[in-house]
C-alpha positions as CSV (number, residue, x, y, z in Angstrom):
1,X,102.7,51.2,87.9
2,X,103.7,54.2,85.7
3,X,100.3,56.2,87.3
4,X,102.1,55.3,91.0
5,X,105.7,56.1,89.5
6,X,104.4,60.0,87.8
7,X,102.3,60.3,91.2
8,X,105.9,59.7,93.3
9,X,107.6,61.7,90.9
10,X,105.2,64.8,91.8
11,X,105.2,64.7,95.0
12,X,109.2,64.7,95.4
13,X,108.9,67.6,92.9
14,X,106.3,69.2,94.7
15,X,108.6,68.9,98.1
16,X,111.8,70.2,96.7
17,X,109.9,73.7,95.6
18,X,107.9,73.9,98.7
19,X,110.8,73.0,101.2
20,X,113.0,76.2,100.1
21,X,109.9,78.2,99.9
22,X,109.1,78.1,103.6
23,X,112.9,78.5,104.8
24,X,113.7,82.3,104.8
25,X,115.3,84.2,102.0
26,X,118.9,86.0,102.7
27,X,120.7,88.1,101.0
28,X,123.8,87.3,99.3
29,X,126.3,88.6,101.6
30,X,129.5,91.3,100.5
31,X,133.1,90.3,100.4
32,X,134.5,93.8,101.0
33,X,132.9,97.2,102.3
34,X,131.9,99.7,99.5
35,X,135.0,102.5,99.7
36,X,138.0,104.1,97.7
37,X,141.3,102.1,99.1
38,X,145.0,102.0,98.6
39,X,145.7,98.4,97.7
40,X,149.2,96.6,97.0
41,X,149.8,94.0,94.5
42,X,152.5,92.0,93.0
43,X,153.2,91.1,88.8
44,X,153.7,87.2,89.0
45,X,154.9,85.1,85.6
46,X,152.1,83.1,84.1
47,X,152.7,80.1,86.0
48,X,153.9,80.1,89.9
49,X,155.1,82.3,92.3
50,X,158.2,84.0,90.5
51,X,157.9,87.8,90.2
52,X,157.7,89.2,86.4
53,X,160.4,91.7,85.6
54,X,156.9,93.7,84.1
55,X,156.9,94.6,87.9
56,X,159.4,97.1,87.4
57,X,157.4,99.2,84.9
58,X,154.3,99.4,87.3
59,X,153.7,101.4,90.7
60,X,152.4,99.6,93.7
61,X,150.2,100.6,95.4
62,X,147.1,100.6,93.2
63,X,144.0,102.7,93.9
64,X,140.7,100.5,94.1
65,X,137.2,101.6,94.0
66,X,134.5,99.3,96.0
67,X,131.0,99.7,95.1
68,X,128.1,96.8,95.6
69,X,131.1,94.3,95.9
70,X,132.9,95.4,92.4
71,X,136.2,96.7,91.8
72,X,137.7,99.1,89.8
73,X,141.3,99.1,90.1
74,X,143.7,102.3,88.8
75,X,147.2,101.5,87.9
76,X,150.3,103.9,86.8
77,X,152.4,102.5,84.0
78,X,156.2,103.6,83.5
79,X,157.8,104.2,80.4
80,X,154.3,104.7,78.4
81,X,156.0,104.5,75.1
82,X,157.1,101.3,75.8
83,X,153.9,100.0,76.2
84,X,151.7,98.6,72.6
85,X,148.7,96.8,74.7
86,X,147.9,96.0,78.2
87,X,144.7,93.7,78.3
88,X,143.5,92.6,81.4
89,X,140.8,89.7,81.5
90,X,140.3,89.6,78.0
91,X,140.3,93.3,77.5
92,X,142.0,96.6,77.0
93,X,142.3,99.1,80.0
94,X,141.1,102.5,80.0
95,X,143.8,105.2,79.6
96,X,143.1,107.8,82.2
97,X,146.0,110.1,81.5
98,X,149.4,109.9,80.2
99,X,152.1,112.5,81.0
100,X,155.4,113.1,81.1
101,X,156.3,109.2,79.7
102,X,154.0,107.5,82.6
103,X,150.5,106.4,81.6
104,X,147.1,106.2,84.1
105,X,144.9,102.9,82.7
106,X,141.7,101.5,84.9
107,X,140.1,98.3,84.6
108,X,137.3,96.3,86.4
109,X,138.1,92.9,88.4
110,X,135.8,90.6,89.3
111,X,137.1,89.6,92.1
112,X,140.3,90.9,94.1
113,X,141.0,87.9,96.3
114,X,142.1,86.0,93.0
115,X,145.5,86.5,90.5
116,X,144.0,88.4,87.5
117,X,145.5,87.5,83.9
118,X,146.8,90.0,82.2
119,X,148.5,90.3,78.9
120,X,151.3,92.9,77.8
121,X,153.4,93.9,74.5
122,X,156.7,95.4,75.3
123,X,158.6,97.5,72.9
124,X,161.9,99.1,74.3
125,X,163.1,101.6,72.3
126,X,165.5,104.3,72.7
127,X,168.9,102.8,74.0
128,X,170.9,101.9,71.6
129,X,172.2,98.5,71.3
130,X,169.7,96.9,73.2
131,X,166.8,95.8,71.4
132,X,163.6,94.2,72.8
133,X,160.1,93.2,71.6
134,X,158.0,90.3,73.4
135,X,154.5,90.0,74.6
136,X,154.0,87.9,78.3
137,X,150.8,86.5,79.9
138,X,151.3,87.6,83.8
139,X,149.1,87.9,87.0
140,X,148.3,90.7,89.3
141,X,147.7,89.9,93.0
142,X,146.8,92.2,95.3
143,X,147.0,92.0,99.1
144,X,143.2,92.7,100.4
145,X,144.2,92.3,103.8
146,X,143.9,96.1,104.5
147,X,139.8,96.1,103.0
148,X,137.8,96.2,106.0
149,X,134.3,93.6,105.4
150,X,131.2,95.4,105.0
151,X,129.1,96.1,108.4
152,X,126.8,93.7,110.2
153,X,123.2,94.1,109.5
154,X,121.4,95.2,112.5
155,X,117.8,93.5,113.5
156,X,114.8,95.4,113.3
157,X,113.2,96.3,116.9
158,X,110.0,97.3,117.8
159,X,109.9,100.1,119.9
160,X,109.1,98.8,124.0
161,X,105.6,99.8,125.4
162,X,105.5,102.5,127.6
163,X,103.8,100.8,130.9
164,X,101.5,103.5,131.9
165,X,101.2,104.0,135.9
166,X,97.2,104.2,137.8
167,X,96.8,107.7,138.8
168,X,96.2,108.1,142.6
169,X,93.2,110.7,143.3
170,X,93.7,113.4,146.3
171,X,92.3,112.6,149.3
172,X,89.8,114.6,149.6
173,X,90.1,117.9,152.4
174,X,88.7,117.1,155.7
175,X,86.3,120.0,157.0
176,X,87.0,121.4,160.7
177,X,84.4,120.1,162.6
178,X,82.2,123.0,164.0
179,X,82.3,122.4,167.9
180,X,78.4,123.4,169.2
181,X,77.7,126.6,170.7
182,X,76.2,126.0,174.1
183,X,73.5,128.3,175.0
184,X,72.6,129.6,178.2
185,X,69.0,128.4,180.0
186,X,67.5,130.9,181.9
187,X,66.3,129.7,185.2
188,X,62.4,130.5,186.3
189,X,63.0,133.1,188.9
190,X,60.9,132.3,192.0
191,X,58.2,134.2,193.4
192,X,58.1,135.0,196.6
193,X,55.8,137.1,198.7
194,X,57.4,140.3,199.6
195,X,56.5,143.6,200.8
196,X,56.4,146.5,198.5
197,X,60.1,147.4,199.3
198,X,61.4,144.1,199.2
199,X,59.6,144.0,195.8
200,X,61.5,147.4,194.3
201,X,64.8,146.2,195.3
202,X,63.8,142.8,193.8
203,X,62.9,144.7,190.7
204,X,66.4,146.4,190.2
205,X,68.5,143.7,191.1
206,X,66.7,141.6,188.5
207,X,66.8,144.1,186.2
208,X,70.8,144.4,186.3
209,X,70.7,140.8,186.5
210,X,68.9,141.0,183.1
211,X,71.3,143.7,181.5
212,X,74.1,141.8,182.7
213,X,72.9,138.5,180.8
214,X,71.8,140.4,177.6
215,X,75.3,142.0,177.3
216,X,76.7,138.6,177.9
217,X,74.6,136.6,175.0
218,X,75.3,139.4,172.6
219,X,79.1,138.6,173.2
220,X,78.6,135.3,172.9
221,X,76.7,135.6,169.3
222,X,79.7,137.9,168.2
223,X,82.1,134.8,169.1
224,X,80.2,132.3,167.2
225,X,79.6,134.6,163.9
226,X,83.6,135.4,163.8
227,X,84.2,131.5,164.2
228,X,81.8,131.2,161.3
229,X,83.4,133.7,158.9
230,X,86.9,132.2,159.5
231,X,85.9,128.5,159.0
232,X,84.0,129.6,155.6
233,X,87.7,131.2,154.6
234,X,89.2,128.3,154.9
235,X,86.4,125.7,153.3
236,X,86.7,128.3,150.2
237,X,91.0,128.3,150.3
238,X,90.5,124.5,150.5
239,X,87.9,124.2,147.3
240,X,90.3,126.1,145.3
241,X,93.3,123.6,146.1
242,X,91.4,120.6,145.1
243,X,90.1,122.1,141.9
244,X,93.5,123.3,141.0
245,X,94.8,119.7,141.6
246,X,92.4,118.5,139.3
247,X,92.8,120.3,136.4
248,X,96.7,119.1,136.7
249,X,95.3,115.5,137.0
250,X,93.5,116.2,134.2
251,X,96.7,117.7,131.9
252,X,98.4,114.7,133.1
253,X,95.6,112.0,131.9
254,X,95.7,114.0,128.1
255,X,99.7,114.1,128.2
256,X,99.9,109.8,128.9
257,X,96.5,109.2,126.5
258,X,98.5,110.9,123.8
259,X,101.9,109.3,124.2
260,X,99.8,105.9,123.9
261,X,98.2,106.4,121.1
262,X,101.6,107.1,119.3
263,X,103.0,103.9,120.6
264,X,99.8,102.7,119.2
265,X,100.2,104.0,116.2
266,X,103.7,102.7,115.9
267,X,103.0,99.2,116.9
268,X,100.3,98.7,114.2
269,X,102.3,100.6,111.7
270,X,105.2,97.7,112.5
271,X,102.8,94.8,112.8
272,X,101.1,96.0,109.1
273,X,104.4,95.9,107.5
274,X,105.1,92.3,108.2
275,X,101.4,91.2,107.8
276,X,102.0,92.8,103.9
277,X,105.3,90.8,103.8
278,X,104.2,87.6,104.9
279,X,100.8,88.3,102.9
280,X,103.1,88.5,99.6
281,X,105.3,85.4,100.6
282,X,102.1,83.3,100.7
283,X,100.7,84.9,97.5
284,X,103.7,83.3,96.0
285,X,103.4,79.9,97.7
286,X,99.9,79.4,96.1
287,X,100.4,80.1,92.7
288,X,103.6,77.6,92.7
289,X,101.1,75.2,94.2
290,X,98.6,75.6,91.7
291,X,100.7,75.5,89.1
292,X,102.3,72.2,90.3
293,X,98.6,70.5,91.3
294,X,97.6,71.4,87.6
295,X,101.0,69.8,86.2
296,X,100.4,66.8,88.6
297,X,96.8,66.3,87.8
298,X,97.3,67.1,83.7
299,X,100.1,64.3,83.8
300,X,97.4,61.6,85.8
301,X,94.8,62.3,83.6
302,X,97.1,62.1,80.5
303,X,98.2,58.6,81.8
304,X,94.8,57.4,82.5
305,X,93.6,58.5,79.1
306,X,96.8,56.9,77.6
307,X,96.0,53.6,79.7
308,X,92.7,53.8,78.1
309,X,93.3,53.7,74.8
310,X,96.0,50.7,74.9
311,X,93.1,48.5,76.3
């Protein structure tokens, strides 16, 4: 029975530490926002709401200094000679400056939304007839309602990914088709049995018939060499476009390969950050673990041994 009761016992225990340990961790949040402020207050009696005639010796407001949640409050004093002690939770305030029969003291307070006790000696001196010596316990509270609350945390984001577009390729340049040259076929000139002067005219006409059809080929061969020159123009004008557009292409692919790789970059440099956080949050799950299996396991053994030795 007392095995079963220390092996209950360690479980519970070993529940209650690993409970908290998986819920996350937040910081203990600020009351007011770190700042230099001009705060009111008002001297109450010891007991209740009635105002202390110490009031009347005292300036409201009083300056107030915020940092990590912790206030240091200034306070001028009238009449400083009338003053022997001024404690303020227990202890004295710091004199600042004291001039012309008015006093500067500063003291900490824990917290500001709360009366502070205070404790004062009085002498009056210097009117005659009228004599007055006590010591009061009192309470400063200030009005807080003018200290704005410290500013929400913001989340962390991960920068969005860039979604980068498929690059469309030119079309490539159609060529002009090159329409065929159509040469002329020379028809077989007939023979046909002429006298001798038939045959000399026959000779002359087919020789201007001849001239006439050289001249005309040789015009034709100028047309189709001139058609030539211009289409080669414009096959070189039309090379040089599409190389020129490909070397922008090409800028283009660098410029988007190097923005990704800084997103990249980023994304792993965010994504190693809270691998090394959650890395060290399980670090310090297993050694509470193994420290509480050892516990467990030393406390079993102990009650086995224990059991042992009463048989």
């Amino acid at each position: 029975m007392k095995t079963k009761t220390l092996f209950s016992m360690a479980i519970a225990f070993l529940l209650a530490l690993y409970i908290p340990a998986m819920m996350p961790v937040h910081a203990a949040g600020t009351t007011f926002a770190d700042g230099d402020y001009t705060v009111p207050f008002t001297v109450l009696k010891e007991s209740g709401n009635e105002q202390s005639a110490t009031a009347d010796y005292m300036v409201s407001p009083a300056k107030v200094k915020i940092q990590n949640d912790k206030a240091t409050v200034t306070v001028t004093l009238n009449n400083s000679s009338w003053w022997q002690y001024f404690k303020v939770q227990g202890k004295d305030v710091q004199v600042v400056s004291e001039a012309n029969d008015k006093r500067v003291v500063k003291f900490d307070v824990t917290d500001l939304r709360q009366p502070v006790k205070a404790k004062i000696h009085v002498i009056v001196t210097g009117i005659p007839g009228f004599e007055y010596d006590n010591k009061y316990d009192i309470r400063l509270s200030f009005n807080t309602s003018s200290i704005p609350a410290p500013p929400a945390e913001k989340p962390v984001t991960t920068p969005p990914v860039k979604e980068t577009k498929p690059e469309t390729k030119p079309e490539a340049t159609k060529k002009p088709e090159e329409k065929p040259t159509q040469q002329k076929v020379e028809k077989p000139v007939e023979k046909k049995e002429v006298s001798k002067n038939e045959t000399t005219v026959t000779e002359k006409a087919s020789k201007s018939e001849s001239e006439k059809e050289s001249k005309t080929e040789d015009a034709s061969t100028t047309d189709v060499e001139t058609d030539e020159t211009v289409d080669a123009a414009k096959d070189e004008e039309d090379e040089l476009g599409v190389e020129d557009r490909a070397d922008e292409l090409v800028e283009e692919e660098e410029a988007a390969e190097e923005i990704s790789i800084e997103e990249t970059e980023q994304n792993e440099a965010v994504a190693e950050e809270v691998a090394d956080e959650k890395g060290s949050s399980n670090t310090i799950l297993f050694i509470v673990l193994a420290v509480i299996f050892a516990i467990l396991a030393g406390g079993i053994t102990f009650a086995a041994v224990k059991k042992r030795a009463r048989k």
